[in-house]
GUGUKOL-324326 format. One record per residue: residue number from 1; residue in one letter; x, y, z of N, C-alpha, C in turn. Coordinates in Angstrom, 3 decimals. Layout:
% GUGUKOL-324326
SITE seq type      n_X      n_Y      n_Z     ca_X     ca_Y     ca_Z      c_X      c_Y      c_Z
SITE NUM    a        X        Y        Z        X        Y        Z        X        Y        Z
...
% end
This chain:
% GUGUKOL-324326
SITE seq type      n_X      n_Y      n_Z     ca_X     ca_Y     ca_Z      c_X      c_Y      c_Z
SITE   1    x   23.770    5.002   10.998   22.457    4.554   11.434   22.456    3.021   11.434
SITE   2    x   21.725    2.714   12.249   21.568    0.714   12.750   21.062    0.338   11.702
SITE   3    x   21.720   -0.960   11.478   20.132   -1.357   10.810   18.781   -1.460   10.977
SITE   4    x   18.717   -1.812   12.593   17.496   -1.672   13.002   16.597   -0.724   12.574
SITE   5    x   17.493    0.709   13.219   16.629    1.600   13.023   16.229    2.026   11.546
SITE   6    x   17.315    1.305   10.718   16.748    1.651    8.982   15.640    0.836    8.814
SITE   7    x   15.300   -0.261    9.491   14.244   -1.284    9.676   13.250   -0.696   10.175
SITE   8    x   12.876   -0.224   11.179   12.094    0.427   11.806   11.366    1.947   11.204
SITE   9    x   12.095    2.722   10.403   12.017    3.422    9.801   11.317    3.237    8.408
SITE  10    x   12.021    2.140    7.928   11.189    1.355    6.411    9.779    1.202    6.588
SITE  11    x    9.828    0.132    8.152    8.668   -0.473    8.209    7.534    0.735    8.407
SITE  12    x    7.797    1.902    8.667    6.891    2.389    9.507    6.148    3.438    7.789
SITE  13    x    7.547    3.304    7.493    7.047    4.322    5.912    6.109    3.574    4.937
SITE  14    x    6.514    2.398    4.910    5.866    0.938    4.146    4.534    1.145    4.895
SITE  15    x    3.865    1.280    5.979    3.101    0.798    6.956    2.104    1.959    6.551
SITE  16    x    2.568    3.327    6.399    1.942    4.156    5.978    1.128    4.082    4.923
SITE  17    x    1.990    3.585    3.785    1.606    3.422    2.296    0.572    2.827    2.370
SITE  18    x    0.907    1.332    3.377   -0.185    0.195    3.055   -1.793    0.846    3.691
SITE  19    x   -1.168    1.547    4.759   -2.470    2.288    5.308   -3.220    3.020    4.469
SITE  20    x   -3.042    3.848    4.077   -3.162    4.792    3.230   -4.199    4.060    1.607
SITE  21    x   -3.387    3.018    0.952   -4.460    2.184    0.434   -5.401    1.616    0.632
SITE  22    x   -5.195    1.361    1.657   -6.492    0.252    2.432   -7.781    1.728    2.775
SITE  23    x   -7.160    2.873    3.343   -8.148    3.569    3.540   -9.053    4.024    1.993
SITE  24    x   -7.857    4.032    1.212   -8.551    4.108   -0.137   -9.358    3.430   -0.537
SITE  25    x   -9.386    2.084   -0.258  -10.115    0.904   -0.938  -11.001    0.672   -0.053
SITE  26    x  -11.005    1.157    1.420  -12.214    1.709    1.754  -13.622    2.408    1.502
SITE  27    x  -12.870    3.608    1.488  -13.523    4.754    1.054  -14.390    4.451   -0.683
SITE  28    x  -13.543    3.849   -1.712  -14.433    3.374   -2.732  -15.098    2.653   -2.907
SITE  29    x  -15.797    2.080   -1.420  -16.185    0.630   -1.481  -15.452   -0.951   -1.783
SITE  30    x  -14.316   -0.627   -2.375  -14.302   -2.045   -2.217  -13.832   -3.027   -1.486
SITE  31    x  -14.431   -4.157   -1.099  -14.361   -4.742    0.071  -14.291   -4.525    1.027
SITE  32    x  -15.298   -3.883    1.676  -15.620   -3.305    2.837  -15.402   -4.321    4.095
SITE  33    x  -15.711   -5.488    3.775  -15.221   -6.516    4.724  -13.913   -6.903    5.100
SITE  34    x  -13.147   -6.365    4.231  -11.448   -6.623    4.290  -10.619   -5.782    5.351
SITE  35    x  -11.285   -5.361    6.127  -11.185   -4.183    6.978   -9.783   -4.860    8.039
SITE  36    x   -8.769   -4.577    7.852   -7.362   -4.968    8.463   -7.665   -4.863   10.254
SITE  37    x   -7.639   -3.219   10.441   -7.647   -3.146   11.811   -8.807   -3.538   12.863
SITE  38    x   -9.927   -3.331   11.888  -11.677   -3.856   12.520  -11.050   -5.510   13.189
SITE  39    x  -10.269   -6.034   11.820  -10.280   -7.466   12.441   -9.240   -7.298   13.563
SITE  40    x   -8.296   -6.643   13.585   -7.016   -7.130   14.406   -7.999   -6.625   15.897
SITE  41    x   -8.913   -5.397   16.077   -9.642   -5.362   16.913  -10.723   -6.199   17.739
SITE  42    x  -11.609   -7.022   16.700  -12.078   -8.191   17.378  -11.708   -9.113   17.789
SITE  43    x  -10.238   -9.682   16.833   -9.516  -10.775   17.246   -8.755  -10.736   18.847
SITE  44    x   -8.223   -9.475   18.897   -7.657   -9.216   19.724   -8.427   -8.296   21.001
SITE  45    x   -9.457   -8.671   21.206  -10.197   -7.793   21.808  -10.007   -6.460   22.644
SITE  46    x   -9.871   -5.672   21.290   -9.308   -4.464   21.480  -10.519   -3.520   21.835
SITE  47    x  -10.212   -2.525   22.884  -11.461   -1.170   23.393  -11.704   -0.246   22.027
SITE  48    x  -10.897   -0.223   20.859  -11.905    0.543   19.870  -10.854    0.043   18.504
SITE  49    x  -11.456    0.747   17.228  -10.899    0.443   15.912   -9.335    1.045   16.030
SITE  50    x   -9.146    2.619   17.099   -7.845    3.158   17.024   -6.645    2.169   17.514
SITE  51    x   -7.059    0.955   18.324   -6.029    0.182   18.943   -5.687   -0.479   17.931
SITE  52    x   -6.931   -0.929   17.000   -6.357   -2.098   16.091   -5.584   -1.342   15.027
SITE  53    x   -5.992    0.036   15.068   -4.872    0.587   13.308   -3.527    0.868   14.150
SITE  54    x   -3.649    1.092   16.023   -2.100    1.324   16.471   -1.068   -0.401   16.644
SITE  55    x   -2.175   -1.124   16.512   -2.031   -2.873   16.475   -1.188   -3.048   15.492
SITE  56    x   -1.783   -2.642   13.829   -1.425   -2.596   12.680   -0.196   -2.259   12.750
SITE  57    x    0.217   -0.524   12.874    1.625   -0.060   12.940    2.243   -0.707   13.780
SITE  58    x    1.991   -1.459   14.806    3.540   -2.007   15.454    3.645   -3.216   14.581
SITE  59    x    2.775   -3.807   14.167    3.427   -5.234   13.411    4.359   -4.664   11.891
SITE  60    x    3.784   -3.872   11.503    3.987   -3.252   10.562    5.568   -2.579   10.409
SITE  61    x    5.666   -2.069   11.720    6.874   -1.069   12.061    7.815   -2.015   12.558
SITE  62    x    7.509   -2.610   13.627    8.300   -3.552   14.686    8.624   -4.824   13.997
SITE  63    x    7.328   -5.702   13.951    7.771   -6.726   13.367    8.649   -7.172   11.975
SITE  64    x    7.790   -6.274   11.248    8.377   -6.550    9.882    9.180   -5.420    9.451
SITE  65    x    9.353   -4.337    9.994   10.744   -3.548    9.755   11.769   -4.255   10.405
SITE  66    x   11.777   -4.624   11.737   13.186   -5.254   12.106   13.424   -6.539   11.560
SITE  67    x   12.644   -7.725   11.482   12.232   -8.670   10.572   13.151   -8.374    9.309
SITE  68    x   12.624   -7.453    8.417   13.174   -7.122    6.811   14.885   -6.943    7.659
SITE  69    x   15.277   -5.483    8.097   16.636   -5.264    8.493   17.023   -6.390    9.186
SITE  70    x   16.754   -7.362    9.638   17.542   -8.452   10.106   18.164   -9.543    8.709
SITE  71    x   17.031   -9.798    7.738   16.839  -10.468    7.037   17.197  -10.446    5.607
SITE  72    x   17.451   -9.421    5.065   17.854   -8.513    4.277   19.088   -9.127    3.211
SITE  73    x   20.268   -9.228    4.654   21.386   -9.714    4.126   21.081  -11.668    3.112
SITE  74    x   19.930  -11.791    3.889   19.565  -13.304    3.374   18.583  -13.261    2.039
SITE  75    x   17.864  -12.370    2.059   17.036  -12.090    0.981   17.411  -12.200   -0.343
SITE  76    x   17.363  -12.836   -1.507   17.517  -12.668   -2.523   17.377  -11.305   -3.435
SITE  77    x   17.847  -10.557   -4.404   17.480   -9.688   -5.442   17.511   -8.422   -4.923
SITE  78    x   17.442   -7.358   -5.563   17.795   -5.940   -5.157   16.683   -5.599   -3.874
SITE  79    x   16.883   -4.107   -3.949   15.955   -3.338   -2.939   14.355   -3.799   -2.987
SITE  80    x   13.777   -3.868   -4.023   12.127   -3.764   -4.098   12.008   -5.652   -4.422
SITE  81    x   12.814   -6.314   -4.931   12.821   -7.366   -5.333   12.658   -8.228   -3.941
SITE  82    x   13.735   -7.413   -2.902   13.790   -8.411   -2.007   12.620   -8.290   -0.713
SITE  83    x   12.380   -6.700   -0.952   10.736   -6.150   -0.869   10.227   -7.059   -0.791
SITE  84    x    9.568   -7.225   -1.723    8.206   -8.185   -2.618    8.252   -9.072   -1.692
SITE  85    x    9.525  -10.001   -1.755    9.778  -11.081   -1.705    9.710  -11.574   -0.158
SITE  86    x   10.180  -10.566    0.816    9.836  -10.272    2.491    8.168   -9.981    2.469
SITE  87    x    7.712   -9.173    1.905    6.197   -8.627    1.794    5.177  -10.213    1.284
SITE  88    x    5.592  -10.920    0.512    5.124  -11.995    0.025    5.271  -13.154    1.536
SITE  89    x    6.367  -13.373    1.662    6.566  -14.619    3.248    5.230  -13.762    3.972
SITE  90    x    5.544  -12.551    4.746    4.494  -11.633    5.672    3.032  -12.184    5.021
SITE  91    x    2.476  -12.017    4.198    1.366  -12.086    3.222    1.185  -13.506    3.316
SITE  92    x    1.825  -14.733    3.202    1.600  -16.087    3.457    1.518  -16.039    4.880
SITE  93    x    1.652  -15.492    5.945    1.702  -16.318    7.208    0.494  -15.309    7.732
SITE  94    x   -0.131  -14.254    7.309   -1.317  -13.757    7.600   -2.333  -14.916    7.108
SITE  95    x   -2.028  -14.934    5.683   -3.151  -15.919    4.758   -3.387  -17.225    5.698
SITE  96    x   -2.312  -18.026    6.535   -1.948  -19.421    6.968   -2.553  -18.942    8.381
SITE  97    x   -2.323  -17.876    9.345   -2.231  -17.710   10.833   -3.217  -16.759   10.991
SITE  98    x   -3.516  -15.592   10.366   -4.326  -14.533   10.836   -5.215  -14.442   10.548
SITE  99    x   -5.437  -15.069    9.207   -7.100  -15.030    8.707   -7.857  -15.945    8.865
SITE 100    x   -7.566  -17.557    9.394   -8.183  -18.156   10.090   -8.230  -17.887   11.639
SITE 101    x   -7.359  -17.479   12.214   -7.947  -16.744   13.494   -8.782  -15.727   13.396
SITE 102    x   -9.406  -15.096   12.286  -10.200  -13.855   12.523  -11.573  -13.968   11.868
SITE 103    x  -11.655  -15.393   11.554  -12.406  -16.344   11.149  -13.010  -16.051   10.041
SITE 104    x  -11.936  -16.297    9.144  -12.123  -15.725    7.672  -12.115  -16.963    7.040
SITE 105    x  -11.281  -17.793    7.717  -10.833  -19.144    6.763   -9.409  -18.886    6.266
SITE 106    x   -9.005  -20.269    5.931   -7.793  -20.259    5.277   -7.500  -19.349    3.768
SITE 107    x   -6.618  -18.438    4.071   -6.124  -18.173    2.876   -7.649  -16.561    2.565
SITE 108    x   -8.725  -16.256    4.048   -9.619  -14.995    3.752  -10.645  -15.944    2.811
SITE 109    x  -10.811  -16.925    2.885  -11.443  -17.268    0.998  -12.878  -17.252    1.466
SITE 110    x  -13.272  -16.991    3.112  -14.818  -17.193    2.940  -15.125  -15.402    3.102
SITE 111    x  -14.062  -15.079    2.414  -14.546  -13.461    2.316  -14.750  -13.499    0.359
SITE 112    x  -14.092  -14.603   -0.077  -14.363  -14.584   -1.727  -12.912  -14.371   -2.084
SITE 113    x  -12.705  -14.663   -3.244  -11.576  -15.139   -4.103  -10.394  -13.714   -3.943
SITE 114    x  -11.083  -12.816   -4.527  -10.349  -11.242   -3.975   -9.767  -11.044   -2.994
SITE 115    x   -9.840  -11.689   -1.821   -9.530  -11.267   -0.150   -7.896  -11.773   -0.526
SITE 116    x   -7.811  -13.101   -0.813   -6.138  -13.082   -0.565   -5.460  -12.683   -2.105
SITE 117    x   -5.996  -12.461   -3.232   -5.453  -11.688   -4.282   -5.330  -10.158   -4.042
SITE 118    x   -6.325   -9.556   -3.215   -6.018   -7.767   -2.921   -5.012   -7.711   -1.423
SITE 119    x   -5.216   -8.820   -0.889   -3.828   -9.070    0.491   -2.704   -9.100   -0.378
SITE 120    x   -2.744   -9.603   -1.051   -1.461  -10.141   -1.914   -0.844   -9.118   -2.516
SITE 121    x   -1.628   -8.212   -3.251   -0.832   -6.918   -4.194   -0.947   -5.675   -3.030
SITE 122    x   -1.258   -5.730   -1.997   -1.634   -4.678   -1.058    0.327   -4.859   -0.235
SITE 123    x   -0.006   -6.359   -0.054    1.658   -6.720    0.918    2.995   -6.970   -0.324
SITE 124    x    2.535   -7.106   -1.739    3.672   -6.834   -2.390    3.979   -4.962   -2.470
SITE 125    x    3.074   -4.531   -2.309    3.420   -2.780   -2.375    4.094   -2.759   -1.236
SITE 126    x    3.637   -3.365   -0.216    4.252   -3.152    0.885    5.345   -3.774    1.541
SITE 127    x    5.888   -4.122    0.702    7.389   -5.310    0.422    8.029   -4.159   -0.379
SITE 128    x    7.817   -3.774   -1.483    8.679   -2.475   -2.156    9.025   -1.625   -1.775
SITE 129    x    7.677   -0.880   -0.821    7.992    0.383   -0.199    9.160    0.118    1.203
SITE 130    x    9.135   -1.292    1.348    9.816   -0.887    2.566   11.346   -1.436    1.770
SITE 131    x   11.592   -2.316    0.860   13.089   -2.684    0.540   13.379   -1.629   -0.158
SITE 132    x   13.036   -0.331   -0.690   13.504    0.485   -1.933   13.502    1.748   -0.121
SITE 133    x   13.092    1.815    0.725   13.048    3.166    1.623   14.318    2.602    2.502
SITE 134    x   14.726    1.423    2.856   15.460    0.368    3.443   16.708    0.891    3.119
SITE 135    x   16.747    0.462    1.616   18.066    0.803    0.933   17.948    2.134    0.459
SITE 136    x   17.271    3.250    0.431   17.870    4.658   -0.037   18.104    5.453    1.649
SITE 137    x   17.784    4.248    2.877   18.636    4.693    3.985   19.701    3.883    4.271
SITE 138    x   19.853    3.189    3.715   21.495    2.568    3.340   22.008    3.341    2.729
SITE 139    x   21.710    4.006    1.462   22.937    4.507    0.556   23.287    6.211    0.930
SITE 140    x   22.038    6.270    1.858   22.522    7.494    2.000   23.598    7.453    3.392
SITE 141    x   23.050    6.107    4.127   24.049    6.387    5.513   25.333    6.087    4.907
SITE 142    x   26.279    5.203    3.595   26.988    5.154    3.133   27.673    6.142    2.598
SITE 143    x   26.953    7.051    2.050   27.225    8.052    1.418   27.642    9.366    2.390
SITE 144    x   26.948    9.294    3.888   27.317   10.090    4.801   28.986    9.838    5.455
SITE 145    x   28.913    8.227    5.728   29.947    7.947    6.034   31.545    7.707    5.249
SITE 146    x   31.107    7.933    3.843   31.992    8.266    3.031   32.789    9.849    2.774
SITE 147    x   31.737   10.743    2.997   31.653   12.064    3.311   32.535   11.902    4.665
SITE 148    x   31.962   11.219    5.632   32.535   11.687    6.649   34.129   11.256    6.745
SITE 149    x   34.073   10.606    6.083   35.633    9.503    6.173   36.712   10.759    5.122
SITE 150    x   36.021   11.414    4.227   37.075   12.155    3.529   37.468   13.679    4.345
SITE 151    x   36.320   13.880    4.971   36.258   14.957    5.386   37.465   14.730    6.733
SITE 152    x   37.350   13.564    7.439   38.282   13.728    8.526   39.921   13.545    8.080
SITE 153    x   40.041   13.347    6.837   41.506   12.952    6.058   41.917   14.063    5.887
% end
């Protein structure tokens, strides 16, 4: 398997997770204003909320899965370490580029102090999930191709 496609695959599993919280932290109220795809929808003047959560998964999948599998080899520290650490850069250039375009202000802060501290532990989960899913499709394509290498001997 490519790297790509182990990239693409990460990103999209990572993408889930992060979804999946956000709908949570929805649903309990908190910060109802933090709403990811609502914004990527106004910003981007999208025809309904479904474009902006299909908006979400391609940056999610595309960008930053092939992004991570490109990058990977440069990354410092193991699987989830180097996670974080890809999930953290992603998480600064939303804070710097996306949330003043969606006219939040620099860094979300005229949403209140929380906006880039719950961005922050929302895109470090989502830095783990994708370097720890990354590499257990590394070790297994290793592990196939080790298989396969004895098997043809």
């Amino acid at each position: 398997m490519s790297k790509v496609l182990k990239g693409l695959i990460a990103g999209f599993v990572a993408t889930l997770v992060l979804s999946a919280l956000m709908v949570m932290k929805q649903a309990v109220g908190l910060m109802p204003e933090l709403d990811v795809a609502t914004m990527l929808t106004s910003m981007l003047s999208l025809p309904s909320v479904a474009f902006g959560w299909l908006m979400h998964f391609m940056i999610g999948t595309l960008a930053w899965g092939i992004g991570y599998a490109l990058l990977r080899p440069y990354v410092p520290g193991g699987a989830i370490w180097s996670g974080v650490l890809f999930g953290t850069a992603a998480w600064l250039m939303m804070m710097i580029a996306v949330m003043p375009m969606a006219g939040t202000g620099l860094f979300g802060i005229n949403m209140g102090i929380m906006a880039p501290i719950m961005t922050f532990m929302l895109h470090a989960i989502f830095g783990a999930v994708l370097g720890a899913v990354y590499q257990a499709l590394a070790g297994s394509a290793s592990r196939h191709s080790v298989a396969q290498t004895s098997i043809s001997r």
